[in-house]
C-alpha positions in Angstrom: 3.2 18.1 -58.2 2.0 16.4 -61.2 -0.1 12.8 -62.3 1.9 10.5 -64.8 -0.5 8.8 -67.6 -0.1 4.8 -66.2 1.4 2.4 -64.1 4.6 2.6 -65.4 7.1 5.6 -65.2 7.8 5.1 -69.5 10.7 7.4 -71.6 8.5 9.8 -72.1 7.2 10.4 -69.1 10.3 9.9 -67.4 11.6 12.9 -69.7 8.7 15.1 -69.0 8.9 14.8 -65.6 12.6 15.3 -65.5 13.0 18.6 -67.2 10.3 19.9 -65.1 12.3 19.0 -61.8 8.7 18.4 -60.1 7.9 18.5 -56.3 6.2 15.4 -56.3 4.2 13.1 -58.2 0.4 11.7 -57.5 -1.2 8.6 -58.1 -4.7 7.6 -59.4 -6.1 3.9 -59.9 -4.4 4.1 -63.5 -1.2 4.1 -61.7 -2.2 1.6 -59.7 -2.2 -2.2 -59.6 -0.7 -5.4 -57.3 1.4 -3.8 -54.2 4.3 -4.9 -56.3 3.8 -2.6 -59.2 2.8 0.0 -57.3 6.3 -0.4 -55.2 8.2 -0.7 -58.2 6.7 2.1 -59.6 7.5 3.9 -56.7 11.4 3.3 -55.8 11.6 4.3 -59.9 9.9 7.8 -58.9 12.1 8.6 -55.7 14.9 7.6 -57.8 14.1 10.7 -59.9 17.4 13.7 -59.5 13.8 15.9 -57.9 13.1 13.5 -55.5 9.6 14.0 -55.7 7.5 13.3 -52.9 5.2 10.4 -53.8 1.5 11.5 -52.4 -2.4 9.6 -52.8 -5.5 10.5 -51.7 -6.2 8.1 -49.5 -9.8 9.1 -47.3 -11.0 5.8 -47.0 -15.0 4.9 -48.6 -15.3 6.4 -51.7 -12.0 8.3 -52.0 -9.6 5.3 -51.9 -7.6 4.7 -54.9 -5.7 1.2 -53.8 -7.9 -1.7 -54.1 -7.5 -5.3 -53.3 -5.5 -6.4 -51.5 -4.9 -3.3 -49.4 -7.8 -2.6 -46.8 -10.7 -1.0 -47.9 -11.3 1.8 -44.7 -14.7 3.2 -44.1 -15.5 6.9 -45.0 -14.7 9.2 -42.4 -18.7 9.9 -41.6 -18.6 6.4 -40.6 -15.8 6.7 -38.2 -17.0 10.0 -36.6 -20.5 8.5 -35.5 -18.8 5.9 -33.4 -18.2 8.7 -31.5 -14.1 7.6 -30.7 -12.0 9.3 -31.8 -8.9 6.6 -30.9 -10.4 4.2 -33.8 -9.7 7.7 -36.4 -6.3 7.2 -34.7 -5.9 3.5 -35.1 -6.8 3.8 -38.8 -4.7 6.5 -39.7 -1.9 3.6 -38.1 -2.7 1.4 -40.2 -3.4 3.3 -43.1 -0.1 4.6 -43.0 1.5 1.2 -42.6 0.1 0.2 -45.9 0.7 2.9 -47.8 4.7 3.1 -46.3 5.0 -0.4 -47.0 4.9 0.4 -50.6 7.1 3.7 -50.5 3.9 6.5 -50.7 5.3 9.5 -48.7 1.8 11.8 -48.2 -1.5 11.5 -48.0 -4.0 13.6 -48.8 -6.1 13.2 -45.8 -7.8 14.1 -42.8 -10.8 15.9 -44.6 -11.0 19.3 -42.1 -14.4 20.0 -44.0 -17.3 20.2 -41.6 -20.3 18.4 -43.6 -22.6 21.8 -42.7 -24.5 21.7 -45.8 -26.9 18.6 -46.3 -27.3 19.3 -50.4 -23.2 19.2 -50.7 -22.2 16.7 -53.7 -18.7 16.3 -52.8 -17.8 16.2 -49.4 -20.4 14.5 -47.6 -19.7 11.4 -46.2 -16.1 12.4 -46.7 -16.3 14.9 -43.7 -15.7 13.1 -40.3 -19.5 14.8 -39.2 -21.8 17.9 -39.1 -19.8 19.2 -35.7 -16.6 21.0 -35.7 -15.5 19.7 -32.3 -16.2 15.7 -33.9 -13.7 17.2 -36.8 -11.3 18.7 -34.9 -10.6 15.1 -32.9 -11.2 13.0 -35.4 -9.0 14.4 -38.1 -6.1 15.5 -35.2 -6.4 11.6 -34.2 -5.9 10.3 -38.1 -3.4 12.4 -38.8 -1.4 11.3 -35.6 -2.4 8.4 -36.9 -0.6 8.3 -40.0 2.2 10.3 -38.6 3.2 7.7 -36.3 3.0 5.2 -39.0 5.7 7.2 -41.3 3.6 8.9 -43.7 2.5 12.5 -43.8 -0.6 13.8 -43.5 -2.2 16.7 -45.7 -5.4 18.4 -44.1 -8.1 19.9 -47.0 -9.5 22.4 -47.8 -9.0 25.2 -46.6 -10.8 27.2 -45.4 -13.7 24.7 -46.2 -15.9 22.9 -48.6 -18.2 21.5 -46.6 -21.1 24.3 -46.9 -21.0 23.9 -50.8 -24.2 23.1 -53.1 -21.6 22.6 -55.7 -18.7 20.5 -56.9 -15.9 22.3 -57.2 -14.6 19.7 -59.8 -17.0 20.9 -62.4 -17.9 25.0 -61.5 -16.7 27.2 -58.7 -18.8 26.7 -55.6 -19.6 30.5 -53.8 -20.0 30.2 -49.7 -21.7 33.5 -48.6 -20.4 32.9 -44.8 -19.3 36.0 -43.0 -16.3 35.6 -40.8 -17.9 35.6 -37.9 -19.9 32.6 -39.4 -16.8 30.8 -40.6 -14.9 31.2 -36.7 -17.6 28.9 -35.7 -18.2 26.3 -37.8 -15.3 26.4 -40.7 -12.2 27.5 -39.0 -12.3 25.4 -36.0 -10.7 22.3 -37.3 -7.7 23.9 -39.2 -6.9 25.8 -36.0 -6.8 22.7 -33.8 -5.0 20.9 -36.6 -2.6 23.6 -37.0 -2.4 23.8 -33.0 -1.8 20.3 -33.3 1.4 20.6 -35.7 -0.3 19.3 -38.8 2.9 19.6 -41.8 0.6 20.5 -44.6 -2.5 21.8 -46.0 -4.6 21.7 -49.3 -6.8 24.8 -50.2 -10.4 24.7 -51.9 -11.3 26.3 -54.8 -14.6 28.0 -53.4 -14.9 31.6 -53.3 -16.2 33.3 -49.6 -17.1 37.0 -50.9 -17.3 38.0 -47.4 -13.3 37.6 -47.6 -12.4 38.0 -51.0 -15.6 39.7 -53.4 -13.2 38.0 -56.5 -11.0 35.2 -56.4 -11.5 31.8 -54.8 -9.4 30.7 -52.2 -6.9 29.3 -53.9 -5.7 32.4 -55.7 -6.1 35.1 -53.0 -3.7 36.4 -50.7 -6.4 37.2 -48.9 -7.7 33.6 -47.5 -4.2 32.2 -47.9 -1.8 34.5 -46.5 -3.8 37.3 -44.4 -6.1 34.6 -43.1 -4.0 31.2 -43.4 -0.4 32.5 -42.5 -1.0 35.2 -40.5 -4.4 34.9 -38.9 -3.8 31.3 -38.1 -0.2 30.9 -38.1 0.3 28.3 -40.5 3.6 27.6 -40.7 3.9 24.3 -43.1 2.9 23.5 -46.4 0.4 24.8 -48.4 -0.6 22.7 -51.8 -3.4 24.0 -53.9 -6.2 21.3 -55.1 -5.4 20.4 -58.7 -5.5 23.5 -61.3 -7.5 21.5 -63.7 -10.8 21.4 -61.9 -13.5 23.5 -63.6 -13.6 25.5 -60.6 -10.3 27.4 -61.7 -9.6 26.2 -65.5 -13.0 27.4 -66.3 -11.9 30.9 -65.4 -8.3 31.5 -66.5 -5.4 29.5 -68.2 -3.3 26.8 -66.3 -0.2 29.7 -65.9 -2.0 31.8 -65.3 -3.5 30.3 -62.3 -0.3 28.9 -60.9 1.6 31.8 -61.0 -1.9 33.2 -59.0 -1.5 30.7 -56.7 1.9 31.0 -55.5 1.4 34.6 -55.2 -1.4 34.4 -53.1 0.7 32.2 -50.1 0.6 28.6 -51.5 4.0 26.4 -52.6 2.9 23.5 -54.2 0.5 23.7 -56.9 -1.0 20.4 -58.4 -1.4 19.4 -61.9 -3.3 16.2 -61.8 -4.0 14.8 -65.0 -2.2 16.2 -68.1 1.9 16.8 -68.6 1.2 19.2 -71.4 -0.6 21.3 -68.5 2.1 20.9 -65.9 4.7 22.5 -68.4 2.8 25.3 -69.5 2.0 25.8 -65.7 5.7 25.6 -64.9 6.9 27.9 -67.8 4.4 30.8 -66.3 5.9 29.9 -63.1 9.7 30.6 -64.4 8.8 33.5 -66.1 6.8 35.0 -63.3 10.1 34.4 -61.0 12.9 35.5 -63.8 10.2 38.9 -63.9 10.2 39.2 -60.3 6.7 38.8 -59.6 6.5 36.3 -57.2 9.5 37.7 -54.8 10.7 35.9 -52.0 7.7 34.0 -51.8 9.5 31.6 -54.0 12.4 31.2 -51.7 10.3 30.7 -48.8 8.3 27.8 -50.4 10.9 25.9 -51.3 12.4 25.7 -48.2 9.2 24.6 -46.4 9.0 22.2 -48.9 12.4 20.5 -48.2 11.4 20.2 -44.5 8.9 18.2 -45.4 11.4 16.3 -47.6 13.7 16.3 -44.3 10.3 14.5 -42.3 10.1 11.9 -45.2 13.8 11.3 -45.2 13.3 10.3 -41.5 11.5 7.5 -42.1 12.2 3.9 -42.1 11.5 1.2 -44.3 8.2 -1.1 -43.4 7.0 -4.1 -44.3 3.3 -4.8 -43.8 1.6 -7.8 -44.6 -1.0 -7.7 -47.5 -4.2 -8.5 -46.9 -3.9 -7.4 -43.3 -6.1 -9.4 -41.1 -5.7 -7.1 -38.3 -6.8 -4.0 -40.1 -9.9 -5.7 -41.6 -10.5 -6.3 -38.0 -10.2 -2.9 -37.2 -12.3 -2.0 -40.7 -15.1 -4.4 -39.0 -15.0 -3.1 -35.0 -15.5 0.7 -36.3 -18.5 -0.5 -38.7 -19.9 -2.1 -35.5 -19.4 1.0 -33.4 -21.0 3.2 -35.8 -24.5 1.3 -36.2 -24.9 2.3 -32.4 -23.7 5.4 -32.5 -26.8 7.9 -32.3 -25.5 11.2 -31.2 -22.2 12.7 -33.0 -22.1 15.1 -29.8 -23.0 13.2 -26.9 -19.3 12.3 -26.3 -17.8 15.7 -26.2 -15.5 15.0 -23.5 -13.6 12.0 -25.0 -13.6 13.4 -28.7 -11.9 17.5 -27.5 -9.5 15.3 -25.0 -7.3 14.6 -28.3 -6.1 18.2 -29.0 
């Protein structure tokens, strides 16, 4: 899954994108403009012989990359302290019938992160709370949310980043949890995601010595496939986060890391940002197959990843009125919930009755 350069798909783009047959394509605000671009942008990328998935990230606060008029959601923090969780769910409605409106198959959301570390730079008001059981019903709810609405939801990261004093964008964060530790406060969410049926999942690039002393989770087989797959019984889609982050080019060359990826359990690796670093990613990839390195692993991801081709096929075509005065509504009844919410875990009851 790679980024394109602007808000339209031009020759050479269009080119670059085709030889490398990608899985899918993401979009950034310089995609990004009027819902009619950004649908005309889109029908031009499905049209692609790959059919690429078209994915966002798309969080709400300050991870939201469509502006005006598209509805600006609160941050996640602010929909867990109103304490219901059927408001996550109504959001992740009406996100997705914005985002289908305009052709986006996947979204990179619920955040699974439990926001356990107060000095964390990145994830923060991102995380639906400091609780796992708020997480766990909150991001279920969203993502049922945005299922129902036609567009597929991608849980992150895996195993977690919300104990991290770092961002893994610029350095590689270390979490010194034990498992035991990491049953209690980390894991929770995924499993009830996963329990759940949730389609896909996005791994962090933190490294938990207390699983694997050497490689962050991204690029071990440990976290990913002993842990992930087997452990867990993950049965969907694994993405990495993008390969550019300092976290993991800091350490090793874009092939490199792709190929490390894949052989560690996930399918889709992300190249964000530059074309240059998506081929040199996918030539290691080619090699590493036509060498027999990565096995059957290969087969096996690529037919997860046309399921979830099959699940976007499925869905219809939308039409949703832009601005939506019924989803600012909604935008405004959560904010109003949230100033009197007090206590992320006095309602218990109502927020584990989702999962």
């Amino acid at each position: 899954m790679v980024g394109i350069p602007g808000p339209t798909l031009e020759a050479p783009t269009r080119r670059a994108i085709e030889e490398l047959n990608v899985g899918g394509v993401i979009l950034f605000r310089r995609n990004l403009g009027p819902p009619q671009q950004v649908a005309a942008l889109i029908a031009e990328l499905h049209a692609l012989r790959s059919r690429p998935l078209v994915a966002i990230d798309h969080e709400g606060g300050r991870v939201q990359r469509l502006g005006e008029p598209f509805t600006q959601f609160p941050a996640a923090a602010v929909i867990g302290r109103s304490g219901h969780s059927q408001l996550a769910h109504q959001v992740g409605a009406a996100m997705a019938a914005e985002l289908a409106s305009v052709g986006i198959d996947l979204n990179f959301a619920p955040v699974l992160d439990v926001n356990s570390n107060p000095a964390n730079p990145v994830i923060g008001d991102r995380a639906f709370g400091t609780d796992p059981d708020v997480v766990s019903a909150m991001g279920i709810a969203l993502m049922r949310g945005l299922l129902a609405g036609g567009v597929l939801p991608c849980g992150k990261h895996f195993p977690g980043h919300g104990d991290t004093a770092t961002d893994s964008h610029l350095e590689l964060p270390v979490v010194r949890r034990t498992r035991e530790e990491l049953e209690r406060t980390e894991l929770p969410p995924f499993r009830a995601a996963i329990a759940a049926g949730i389609p896909m999942l996005m791994t962090a690039h933190v490294l938990y010595p207390e699983i694997d002393a050497e490689l962050p989770a991204t690029l071990s087989r440990r976290v990913l496939t002993d842990l992930l797959r087997v452990d867990l019984g993950f049965q969907g889609v694994l993405a990495s986060d993008d390969l550019e982050m300092g976290a993991i080019a800091d350490h090793q060359p874009i092939g490199a890391a792709a190929v490390a990826a894949l052989e560690a359990g996930a399918d889709l690796v992300l190249v964000c940002n530059d074309l240059a670093q998506a081929v040199a990613a996918s030539q290691a990839v080619e090699r590493a197959a036509v060498d027999g390195e990565l096995d059957a692993h290969v087969i096996a991801a690529a037919q997860r990843i046309e399921r979830l081709r099959e699940l976007r096929e499925r869905r219809r075509a939308t039409a949703c009125e832009l601005p939506n005065a019924e989803h600012r509504g909604l935008v405004e009844r959560i904010g109003n919930q949230g100033s009197v919410a007090s206590d992320l875990s006095a309602d218990h009851r109502l927020l584990t009755t989702d999962h």
